[in-house]
Legacy VTK file of the C-alpha trace (Angstrom):
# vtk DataFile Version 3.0
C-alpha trace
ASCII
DATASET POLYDATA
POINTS 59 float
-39.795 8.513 3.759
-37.299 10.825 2.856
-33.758 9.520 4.213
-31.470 11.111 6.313
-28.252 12.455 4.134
-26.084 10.816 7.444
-25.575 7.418 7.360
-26.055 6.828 11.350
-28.593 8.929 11.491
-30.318 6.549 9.019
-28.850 3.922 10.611
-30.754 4.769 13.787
-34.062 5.544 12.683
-34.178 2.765 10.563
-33.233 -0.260 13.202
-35.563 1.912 15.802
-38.753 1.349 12.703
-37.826 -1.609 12.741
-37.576 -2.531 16.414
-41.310 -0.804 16.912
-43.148 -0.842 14.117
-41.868 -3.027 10.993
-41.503 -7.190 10.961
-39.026 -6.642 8.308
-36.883 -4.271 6.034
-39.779 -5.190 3.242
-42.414 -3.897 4.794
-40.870 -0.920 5.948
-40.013 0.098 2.582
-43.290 -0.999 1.000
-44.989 1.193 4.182
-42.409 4.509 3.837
-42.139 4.188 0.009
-38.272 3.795 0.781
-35.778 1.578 -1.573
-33.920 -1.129 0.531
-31.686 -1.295 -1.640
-30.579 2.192 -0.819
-30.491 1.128 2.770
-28.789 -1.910 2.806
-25.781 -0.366 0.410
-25.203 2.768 2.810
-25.645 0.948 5.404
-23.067 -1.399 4.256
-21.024 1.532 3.355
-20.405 2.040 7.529
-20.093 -1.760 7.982
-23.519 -2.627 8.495
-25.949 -5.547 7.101
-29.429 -6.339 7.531
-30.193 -9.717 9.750
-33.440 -10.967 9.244
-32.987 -13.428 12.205
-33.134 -10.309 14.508
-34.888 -7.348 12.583
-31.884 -5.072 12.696
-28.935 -3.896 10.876
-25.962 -4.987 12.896
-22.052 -4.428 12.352
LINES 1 60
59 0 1 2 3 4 5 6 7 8 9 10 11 12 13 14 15 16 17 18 19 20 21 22 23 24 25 26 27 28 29 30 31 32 33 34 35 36 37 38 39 40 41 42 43 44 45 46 47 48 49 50 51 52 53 54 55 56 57 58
């Protein structure tokens, strides 16, 4: 998966991978080839962080 340069652009498409097809930020980047680190430090970057308890990123 190549990401998205915007960060809510990534933000949605990866909480809406999540919500349909992924049980967890692991597997999705195991499945897209995708570093979570990246993800969860961009993501962060806009105020947002990964909650296991719900499968999202949330502010």
């Amino acid at each position: 998966m190549q990401l998205p340069s915007d960060n809510y652009i990534l933000l949605s498409l990866v909480n809406t991978a999540l919500r349909d097809k992924y049980a967890s930020l692991e597997e999705l980047c195991a499945e897209e080839d995708a570093s979570a680190d990246e993800i969860c430090n961009r993501l962060g970057g806009i105020g947002f962080r990964y909650d296991r308890s719900v499968n999202s990123f949330k502010a």
